[in-house]
C-alpha positions as CSV (number, residue, x, y, z in Angstrom):
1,X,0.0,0.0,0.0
2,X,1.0,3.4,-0.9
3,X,1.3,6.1,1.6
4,X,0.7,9.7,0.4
5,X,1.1,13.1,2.7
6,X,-0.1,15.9,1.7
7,X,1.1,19.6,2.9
8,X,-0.8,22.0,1.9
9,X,0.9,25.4,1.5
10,X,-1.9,28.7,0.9
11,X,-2.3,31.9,1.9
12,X,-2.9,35.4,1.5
13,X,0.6,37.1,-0.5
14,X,1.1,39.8,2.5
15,X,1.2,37.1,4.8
16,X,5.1,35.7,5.6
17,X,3.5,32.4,7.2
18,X,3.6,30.3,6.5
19,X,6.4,30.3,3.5
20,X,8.1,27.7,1.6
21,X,11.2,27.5,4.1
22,X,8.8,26.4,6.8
23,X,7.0,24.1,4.1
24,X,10.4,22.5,3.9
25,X,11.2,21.6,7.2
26,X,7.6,20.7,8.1
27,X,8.3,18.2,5.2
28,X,11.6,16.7,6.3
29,X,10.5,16.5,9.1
30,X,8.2,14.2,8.4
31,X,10.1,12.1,6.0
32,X,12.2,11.6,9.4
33,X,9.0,9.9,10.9
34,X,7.3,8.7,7.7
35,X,10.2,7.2,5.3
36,X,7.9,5.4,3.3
37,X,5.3,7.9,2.9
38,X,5.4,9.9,-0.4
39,X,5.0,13.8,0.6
40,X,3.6,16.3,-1.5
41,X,3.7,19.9,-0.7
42,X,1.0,21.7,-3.0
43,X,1.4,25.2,-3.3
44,X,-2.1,27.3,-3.9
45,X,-2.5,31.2,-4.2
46,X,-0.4,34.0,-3.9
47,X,2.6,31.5,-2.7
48,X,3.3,29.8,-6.0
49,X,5.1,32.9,-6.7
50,X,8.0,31.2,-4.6
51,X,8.1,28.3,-7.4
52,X,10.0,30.7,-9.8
53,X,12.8,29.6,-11.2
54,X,14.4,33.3,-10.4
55,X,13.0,33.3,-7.0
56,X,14.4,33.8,-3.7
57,X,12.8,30.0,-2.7
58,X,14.4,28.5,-6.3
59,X,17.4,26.6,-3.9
60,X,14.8,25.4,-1.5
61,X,12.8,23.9,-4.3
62,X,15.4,22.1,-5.8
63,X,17.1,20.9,-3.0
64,X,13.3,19.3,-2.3
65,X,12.6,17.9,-5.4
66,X,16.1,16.1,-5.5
67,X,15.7,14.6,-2.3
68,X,12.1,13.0,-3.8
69,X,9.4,15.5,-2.4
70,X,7.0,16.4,-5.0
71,X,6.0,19.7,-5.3
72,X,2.6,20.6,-6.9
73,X,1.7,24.3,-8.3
74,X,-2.1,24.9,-9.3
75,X,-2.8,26.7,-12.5
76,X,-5.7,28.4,-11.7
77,X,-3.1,29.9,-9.3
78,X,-0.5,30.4,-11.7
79,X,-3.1,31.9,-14.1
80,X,-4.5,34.6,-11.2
81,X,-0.8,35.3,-10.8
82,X,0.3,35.6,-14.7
83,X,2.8,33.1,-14.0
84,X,3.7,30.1,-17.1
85,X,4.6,26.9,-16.6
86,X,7.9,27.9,-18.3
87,X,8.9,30.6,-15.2
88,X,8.5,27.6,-12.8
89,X,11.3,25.4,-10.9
90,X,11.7,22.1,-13.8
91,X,10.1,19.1,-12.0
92,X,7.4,21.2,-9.9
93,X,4.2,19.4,-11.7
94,X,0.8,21.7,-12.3
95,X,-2.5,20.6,-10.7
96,X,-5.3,22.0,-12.6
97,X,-7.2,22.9,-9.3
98,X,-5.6,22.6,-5.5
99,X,-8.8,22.3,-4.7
100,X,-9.7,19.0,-6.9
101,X,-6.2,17.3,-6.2
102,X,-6.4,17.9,-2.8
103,X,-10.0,16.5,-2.5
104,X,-9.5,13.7,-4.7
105,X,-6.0,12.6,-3.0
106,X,-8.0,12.5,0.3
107,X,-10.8,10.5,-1.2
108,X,-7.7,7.9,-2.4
109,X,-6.7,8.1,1.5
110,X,-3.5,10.3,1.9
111,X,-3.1,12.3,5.1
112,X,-3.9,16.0,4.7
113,X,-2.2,19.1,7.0
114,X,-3.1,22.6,6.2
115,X,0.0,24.7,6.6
């Protein structure tokens, strides 16, 4: 059986918190305690501005996805914040709605935290 957590980073762009640094150690921490869980950290609103590939967040990023977290951006996000896929980190995947993934992930039994 497969294990799936899912961290759920949103939030309004003037707010500092949560941010992608905490979404990183929130997430190795966990690996720490959950080594066979796959963790996903989908990033919703304002805050996929930190999957830029220019960004201030672009070394956090890419030290996650080459230690096998997956990081998940959602277009309707991306579209909101005029960002294209071709401005994002390579290897963050696009959801077409948090929303959906999130809910449909759940339905398929991962664990869900709200960051």
């Amino acid at each position: 059986m497969s294990h799936h957590l899912l961290l759920h980073l949103a939030g309004p762009e003037e707010s500092s918190f949560p941010d992608l640094a905490t979404a990183a150690r929130i997430a190795r921490n966990a690996r720490a305690e959950l080594p066979v869980y796959t963790i996903e950290i989908v990033v919703q609103g304002p805050k996929v501005k930190s999957l830029l590939n220019d960004g201030d967040s672009a070394p956090i990023v890419t030290s996650l996805l080459e230690a096998g977290f997956i990081i998940s951006a959602c277009a309707n996000s991306l579209r909101s914040t005029g960002i294209e896929r071709k401005q994002l980190i390579e290897g963050v995947l696009i959801v077409s709605a948090a929303v959906a993934h999130l809910a449909k992930k759940q339905i398929e039994g991962a664990a869900y935290i709200r960051l």
